[in-house]
N, C-alpha and C positions, 0 to 999 in steps of 0.2 A: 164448632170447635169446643171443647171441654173445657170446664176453666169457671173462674166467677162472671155473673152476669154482669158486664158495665154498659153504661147509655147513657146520651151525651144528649142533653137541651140548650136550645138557647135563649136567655130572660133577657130580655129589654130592661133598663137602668129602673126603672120603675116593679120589676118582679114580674113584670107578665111574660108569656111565649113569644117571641116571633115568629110569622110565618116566611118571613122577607130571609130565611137563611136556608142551605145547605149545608148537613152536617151529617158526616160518618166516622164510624170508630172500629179499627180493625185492631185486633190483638192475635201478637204473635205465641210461638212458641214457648215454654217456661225455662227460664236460664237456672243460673246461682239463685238459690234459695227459695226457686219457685216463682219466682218476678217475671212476670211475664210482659216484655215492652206493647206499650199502649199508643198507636197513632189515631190522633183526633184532627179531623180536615176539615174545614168550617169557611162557606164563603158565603156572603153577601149577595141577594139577588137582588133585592130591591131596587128600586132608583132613588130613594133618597136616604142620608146619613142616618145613620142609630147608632145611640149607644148601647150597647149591649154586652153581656158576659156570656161565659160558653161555664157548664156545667155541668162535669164526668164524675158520675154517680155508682156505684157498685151497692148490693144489696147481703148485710149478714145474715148468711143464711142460716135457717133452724131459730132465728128468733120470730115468735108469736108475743101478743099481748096478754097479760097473765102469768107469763115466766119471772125467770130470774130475769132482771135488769140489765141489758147490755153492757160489756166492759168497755171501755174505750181508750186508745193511747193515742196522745199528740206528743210526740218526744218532746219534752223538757217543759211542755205547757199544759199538757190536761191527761188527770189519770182517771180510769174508771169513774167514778161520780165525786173525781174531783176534788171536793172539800167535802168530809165529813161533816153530817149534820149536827153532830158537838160541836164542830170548829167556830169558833166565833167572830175568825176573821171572815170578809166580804171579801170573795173573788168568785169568779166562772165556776156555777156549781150543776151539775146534772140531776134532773128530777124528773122522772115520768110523769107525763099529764098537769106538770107543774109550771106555771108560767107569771114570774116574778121579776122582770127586768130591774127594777129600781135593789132587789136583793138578790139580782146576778144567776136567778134561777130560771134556767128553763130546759124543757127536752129536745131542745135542736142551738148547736153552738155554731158557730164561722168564726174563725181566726186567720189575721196575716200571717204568711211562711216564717216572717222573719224573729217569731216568736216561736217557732218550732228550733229544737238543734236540728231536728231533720225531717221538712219538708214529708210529713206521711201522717196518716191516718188510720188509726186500726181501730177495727171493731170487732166484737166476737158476741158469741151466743152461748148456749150450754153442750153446742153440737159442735161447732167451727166458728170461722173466723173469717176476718177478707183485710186486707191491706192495701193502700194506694198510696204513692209514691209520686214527686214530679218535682222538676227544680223548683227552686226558689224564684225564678221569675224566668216569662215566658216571652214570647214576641207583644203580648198581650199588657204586661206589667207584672205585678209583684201575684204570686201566685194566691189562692186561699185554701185553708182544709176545715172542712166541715164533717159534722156527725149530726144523726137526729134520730129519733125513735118515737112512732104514734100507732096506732091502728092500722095501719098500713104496713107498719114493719118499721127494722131498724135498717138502718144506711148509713154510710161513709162517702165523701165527695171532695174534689177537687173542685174551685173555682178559679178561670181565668176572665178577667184580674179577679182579686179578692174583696171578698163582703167582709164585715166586722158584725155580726149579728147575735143575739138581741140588743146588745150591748157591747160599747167598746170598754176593755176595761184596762187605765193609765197608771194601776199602783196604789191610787190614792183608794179601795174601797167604797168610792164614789163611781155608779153607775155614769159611762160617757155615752154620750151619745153613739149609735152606730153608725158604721161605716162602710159607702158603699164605693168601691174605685168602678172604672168603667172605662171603656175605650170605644172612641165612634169610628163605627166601619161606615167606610165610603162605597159606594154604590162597587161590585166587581173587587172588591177585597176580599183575600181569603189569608187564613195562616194553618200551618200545620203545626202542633200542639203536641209534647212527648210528654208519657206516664208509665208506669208502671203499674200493675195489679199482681198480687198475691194470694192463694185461697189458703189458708191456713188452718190446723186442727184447733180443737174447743184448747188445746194448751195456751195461756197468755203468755208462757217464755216465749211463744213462736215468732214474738216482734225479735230475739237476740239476731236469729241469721238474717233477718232484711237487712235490721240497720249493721251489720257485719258487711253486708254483700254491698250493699250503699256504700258505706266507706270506703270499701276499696274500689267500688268504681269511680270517686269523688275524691279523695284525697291527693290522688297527682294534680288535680287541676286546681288546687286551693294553697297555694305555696306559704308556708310560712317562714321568715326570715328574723329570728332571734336578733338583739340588739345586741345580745353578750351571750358569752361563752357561758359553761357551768358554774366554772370555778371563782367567774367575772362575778357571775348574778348572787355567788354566796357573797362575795368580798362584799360586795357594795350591800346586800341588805343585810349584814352583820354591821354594818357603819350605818345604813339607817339608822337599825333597832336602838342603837344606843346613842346616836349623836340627835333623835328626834323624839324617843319615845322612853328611854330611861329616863329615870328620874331618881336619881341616890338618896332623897329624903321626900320620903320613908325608905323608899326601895320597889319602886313603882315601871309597869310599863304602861304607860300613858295611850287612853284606848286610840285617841285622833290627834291628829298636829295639822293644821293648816299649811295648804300649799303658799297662803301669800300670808306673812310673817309681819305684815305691815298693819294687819287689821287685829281687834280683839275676837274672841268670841267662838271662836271654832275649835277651839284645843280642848277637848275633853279631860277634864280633872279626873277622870276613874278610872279604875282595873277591875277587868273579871276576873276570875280564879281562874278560868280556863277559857276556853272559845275564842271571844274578841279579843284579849291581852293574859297576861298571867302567867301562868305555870309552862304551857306547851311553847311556848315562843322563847320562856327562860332559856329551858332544855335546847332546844334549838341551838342557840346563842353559847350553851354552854359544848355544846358538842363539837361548835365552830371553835372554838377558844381552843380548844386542847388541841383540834387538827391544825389548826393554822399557829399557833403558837403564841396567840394571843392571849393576851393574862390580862389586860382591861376588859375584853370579853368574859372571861372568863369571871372576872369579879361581879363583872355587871349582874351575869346571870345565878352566881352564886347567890347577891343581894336579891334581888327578888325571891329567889326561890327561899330565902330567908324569913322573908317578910310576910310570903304567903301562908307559910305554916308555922308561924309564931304564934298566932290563934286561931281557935276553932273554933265554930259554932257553939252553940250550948248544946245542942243536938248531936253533934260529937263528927257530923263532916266539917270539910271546909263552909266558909260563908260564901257568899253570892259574887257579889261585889264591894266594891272598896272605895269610898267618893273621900275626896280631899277635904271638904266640908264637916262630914258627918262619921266617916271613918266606916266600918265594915257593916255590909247589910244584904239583905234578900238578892232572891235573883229581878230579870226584870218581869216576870212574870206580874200579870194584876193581880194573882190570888195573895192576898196578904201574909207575910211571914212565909214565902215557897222560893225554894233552893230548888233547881233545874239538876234534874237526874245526869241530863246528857251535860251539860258544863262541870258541876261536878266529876261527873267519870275521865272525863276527857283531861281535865287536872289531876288527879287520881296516876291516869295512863301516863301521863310525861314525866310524873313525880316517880316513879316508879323504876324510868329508863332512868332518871336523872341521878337513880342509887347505883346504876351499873357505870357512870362516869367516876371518876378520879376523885370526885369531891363529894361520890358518895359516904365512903368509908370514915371521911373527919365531918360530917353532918348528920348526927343522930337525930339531932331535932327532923328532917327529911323521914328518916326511917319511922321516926313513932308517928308522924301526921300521916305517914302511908298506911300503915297497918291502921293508928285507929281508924283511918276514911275505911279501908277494905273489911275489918272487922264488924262494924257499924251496918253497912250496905248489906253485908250477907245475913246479918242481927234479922235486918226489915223485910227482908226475901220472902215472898208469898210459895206456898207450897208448892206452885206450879211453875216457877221458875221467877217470875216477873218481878222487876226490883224497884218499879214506882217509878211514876212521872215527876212528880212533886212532891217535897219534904219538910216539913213545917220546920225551921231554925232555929226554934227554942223546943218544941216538942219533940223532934224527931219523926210525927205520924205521918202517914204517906196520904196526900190529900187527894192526889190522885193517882189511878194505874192504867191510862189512858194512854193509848199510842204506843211507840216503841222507842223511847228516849232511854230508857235504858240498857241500850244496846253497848253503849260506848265502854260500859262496867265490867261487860265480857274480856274485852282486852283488858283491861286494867289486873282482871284476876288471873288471866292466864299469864301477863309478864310476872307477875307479880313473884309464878314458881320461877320464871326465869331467871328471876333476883336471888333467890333464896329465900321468899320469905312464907312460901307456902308449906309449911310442916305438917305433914299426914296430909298433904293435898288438898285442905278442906275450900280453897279458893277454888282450885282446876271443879272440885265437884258443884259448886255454886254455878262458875262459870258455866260448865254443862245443864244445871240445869234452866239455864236461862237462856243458851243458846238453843235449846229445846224448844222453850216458850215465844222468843220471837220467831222462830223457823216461817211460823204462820203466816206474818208479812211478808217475807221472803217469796214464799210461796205464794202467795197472793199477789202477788208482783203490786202491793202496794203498803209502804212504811210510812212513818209520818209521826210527826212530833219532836225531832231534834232541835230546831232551832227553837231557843225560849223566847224568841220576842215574833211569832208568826203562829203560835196556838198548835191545836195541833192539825199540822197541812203537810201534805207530802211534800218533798224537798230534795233536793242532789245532797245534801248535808248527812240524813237518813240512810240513802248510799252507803255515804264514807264512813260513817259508824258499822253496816253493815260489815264493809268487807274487812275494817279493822277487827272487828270481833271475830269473823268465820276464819278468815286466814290466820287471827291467834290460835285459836279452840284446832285447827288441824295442825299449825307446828306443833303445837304441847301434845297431842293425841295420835297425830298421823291417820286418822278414820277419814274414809272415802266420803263418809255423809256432810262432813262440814267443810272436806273440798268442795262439792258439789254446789252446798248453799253459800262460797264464798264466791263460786263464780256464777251462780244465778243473781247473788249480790254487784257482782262487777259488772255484769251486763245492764241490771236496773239502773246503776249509778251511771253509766257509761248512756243512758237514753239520755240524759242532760247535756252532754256533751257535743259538742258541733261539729258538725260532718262538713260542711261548707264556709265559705266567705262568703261575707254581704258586701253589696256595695255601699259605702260609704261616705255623702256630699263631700268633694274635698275641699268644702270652706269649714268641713267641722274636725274638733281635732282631730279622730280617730280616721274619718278621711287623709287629709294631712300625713298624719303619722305611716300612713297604711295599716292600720292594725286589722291583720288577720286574724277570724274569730274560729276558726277552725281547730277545734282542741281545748277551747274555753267551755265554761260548762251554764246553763242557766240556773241560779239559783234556787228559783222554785216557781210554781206555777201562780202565787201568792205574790211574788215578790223578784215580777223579771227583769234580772241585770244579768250581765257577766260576771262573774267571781272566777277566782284562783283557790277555792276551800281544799279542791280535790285537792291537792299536791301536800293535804295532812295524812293521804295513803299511799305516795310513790312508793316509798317500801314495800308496802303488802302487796302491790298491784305487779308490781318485780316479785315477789315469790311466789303468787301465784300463776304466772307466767310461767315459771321454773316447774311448779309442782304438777301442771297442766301438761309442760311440753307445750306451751300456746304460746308464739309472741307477741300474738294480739293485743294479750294486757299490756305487756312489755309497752309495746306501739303505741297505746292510745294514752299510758301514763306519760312519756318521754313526749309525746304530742301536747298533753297538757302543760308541761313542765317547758316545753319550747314557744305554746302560745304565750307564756308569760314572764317570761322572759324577753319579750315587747315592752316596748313602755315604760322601761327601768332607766329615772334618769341619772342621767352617767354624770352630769354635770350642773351643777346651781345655774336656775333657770329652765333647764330643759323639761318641758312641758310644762312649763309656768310651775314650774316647782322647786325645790331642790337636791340634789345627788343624792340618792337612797330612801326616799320619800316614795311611798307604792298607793293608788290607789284604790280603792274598793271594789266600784263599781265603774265598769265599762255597758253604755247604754247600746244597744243593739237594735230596738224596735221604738216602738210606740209607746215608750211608759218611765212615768216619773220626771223625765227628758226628754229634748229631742232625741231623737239617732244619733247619732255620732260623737255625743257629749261624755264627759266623761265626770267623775263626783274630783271635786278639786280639795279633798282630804285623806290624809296618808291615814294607815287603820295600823295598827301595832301588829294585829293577826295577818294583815294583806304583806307585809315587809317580814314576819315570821314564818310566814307559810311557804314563803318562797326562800326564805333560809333554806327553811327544812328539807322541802323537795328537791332542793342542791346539794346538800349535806347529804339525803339518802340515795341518789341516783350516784356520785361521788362514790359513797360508800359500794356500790353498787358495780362501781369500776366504770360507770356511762359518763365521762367526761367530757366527751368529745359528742354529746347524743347532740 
């Protein structure tokens, strides 16, 4: 039959062959998207127990040794080569012929499922491509996905159960030990074993229709059940933000608050300007105010947004952050005196909606911190579009143009004419051309560098920038080319995202809880938890749905906006916390935490974020989603 080549071994706990097994692998016809179901039958002849793994292997073809470097996608944990050889942080890096376990380097990785959003493997060449696909756990245990590339070729693989190899890695940038799970077959044992295979073209968009066609064969069977309504989930995180995380002196949103109020020590004295606290959670807060008729909201967010742009840098943007101690200062970046491109813009963007609110027109001081941030930015603009990773505080020099962090500035310039404040358009022409200049990652199906405290490493965050920018740049323009890059955007972001439920110990909370992770997104391959970040583009993810004719997007925003909407406590105490109190990180795998745990600190942006994605699905008319 036609199709990609797969073949199925089986390794004894220790990595050698057995001879003591029968194993065959038939593959059928090609369905949706090319996926063509994979049965693997595997029994035990032997007469005595082994432990052993069954190992379904598919080969990318068109790759030799001497080419270009294989790409590789593990949804939501490993892109192409991974970490950047600039990047300074230590996680899973790919390297031909390189072999460095203690510095996370080498040319063949293994990972558990449950670090994947979706359970697959892709690899490509400069010719095509190959895809394998399988649940998250089999009759066998917790599944595993593998890639490797040598002299032999490069390859993609399934393991049942799953190896962790050359290394496991927990979060901490400290090399863990590997990990091998195994299951001992009794003499006359056998299991049948489901997969899927794809042959894909040398395009690396061509993971968007697997994991499309995955989803919708997975999503009826992965129920999620919201704790609150829409309208519920704004009310209570508008009474968060302010009963947990304002602070009227100065005029602060306070980055964390401890879930248990009994102890010192966990309440973060600072604000970012944007990101973790600051500007976009104001707006937020200030949006709810006016809808709901709340005027302490309304004050609260007023006060911040005061506070934020009552001084600038010397360098003429906002500053970094803001400690209770020392008062305003850098981002967190190590390079000394460096302002984060994408936190700045990202304050920039909400400062900007927050001049089309009620209290833009009696807030001048709002309008001049706007325009100088936006005048400033487009000042440092490199001829080719690119507006700098990092920005010296007192100098104003771009210390570096690395990554694509300043992605977030595109939106900023193109609200910017929505406001009124772009005359002879010089913002919308900036904008363009830096929507030009990051296109590249887009198309590369690999972005990186948003988050300032992860260096620069690809990220679900990168995503969210993306499609806030592409989906600006085509409302202000209407051009077919920056719909296009706002939905190859949505798709990359959308690989983060969770196609499935895990199961969950029910001694640990999120067992307990039931929390359904299905819609949640992994933050980064660098840095894996669950987050709520996406739900800073439910808007844009609704108009590109609309501008599509797709409800796709629609789907998988209102899917994220329903996973999190779990775990909001309704009442003092409820999850060892208090009513309107959100947490950051929900642990899903092996890293950081156990599984099931969850981080026992409320984050000002996790209780914002989730404002917002109320407030704009609301706006949106999705009340009832």
């Amino acid at each position: 039959m036609a199709g990609p080549h797969v073949e199925v071994v089986v390794e004894t706990a220790d990595g050698g062959s057995s001879d003591g097994f029968e194993a065959s692998v038939a593959v059928a016809e090609p369905g949706t998207a090319g996926l063509r179901p994979v049965t693997v039958t595997v029994r035990h002849t032997g007469a005595e127990p082994v432990a052993a793994s069954v190992r379904l292997s598919a080969v990318v073809a068109g790759w030799s040794p001497g080419g270009q470097d294989p790409w590789w996608l593990i949804p939501g944990a490993f892109y192409g080569e991974n970490r950047p050889a600039e990047c300074e942080r230590t996680f899973p890096r790919f390297a031909l012929g390189a072999v460095d376990p203690e510095a996370m380097v080498s040319p063949a990785w293994e990972l558990r499922a449950d670090r994947a959003a979706t359970p697959a493997v892709f690899g490509w060449s400069e010719t095509g491509g190959v895809a394998l696909v399988a649940p998250e756990s089999s009759p066998l245990g917790m599944t595993g996905l593998g890639l490797a590339a040598d002299e032999a070729g490069a390859r993609v693989h399934l393991r049942f159960p799953f190896s962790e190899h050359p290394v496991s890695y927990d979060g901490s940038q400290v090399a863990a030990p590997a990990e091998q799970a195994s299951h001992t077959w009794q003499p006359g044992e056998s299991h049948e074993l489901t997969a899927w295979v794809a042959e894909l073209d040398a395009d690396r968009h061509g993971y968007a229709g697997v994991l499309r066609a995955v989803h919708g064969r997975w999503a009826g069977e992965a129920p999620i059940e919201p704790w609150v309504s829409i309208p519920e989930a704004a009310h209570i995180a508008a009474e968060g933000l302010v009963r947990w995380h304002y602070d009227p002196d100065p005029g602060v949103l306070l980055e964390t608050m401890g879930f248990d109020r009994g102890i010192g020590g966990t309440d973060r004295q600072a604000m970012h300007i944007g990101w973790i606290s600051g500007i976009p959670w104001a707006q937020a807060l200030l949006g709810y105010g006016y809808r709901a008729g709340d005027a302490a909201a309304v004050g609260a967010a007023e006060r911040v947004i005061d506070f934020c742009t009552a001084e600038l840098a010397p360098c003429g943007t906002f500053w970094g952050t803001w400690y209770r101690a020392s008062g305003w200062a850098q981002s967190w970046s190590p390079v000394k005196g460096a302002l984060h491109a994408r936190t700045l813009g990202e304050a920039a963007l909400f400062l900007v909606r927050a001049l089309g609110s009620p209290s833009g027109a009696s807030h001048p001081q709002w309008r001049a911190a706007a325009v100088g941030n936006l005048d400033v930015m487009t000042g440092r603009q490199r001829a080719d579009g690119n507006l700098g990773t990092l920005h010296h505080m007192q100098t104003g020099q771009v210390m570096s143009w690395s990554g694509a962090a300043g992605l977030t500035w595109v939106a900023a310039l193109c609200e910017a004419g929505e406001q009124g404040l772009d005359e002879g358009g010089r913002y919308l022409a900036a904008a363009e051309r830096a929507g030009e200049y990051y296109a590249q990652f887009v198309e590369a199906e690999f972005l990186y560098g948003a988050p300032e405290d992860v260096d620069l490493a690809p990220s679900s965050e990168d995503g969210y920038a993306a499609v806030l920018a592409y989906v600006a740049l085509h409302r202000r323009t209407g051009e077919g080319r920056w719909l296009d890059l706002a939905r190859r955007a949505a798709d990359w972001l959308l690989t983060f995202r969770y196609t499935y439920n895990t199961a969950f110990d029910p001694r640990t909370p999120l067992g307990m809880y039931g929390f359904a992770r299905r819609g949640a997104d992994n933050a980064s391959p660098s840095n894996p938890h669950l987050h709520a970040y996406g739900l800073v583009c439910t808007a844009e993810m609704l108009q590109l749905a609309e501008a599509l004719g797709d409800s796709y997007y629609a789907e998988r925003a209102l899917e994220h906006l329903a996973c999190f909407r779990q775990c909001v406590p309704r009442v003092d105490g409820e999850m060892n916390a208090y009513r309107g109190m959100i947490t950051e990180r929900y642990y899903q795998t092996a890293a950081f935490q156990p599984k099931g745990m969850i981080l026992g600190l409320s984050h000002a942006w996790c209780v914002g974020v989730l404002l917002l994605g109320a407030e704009q699905a609301l706006g949106a008319g999705h009340a009832d989603a």
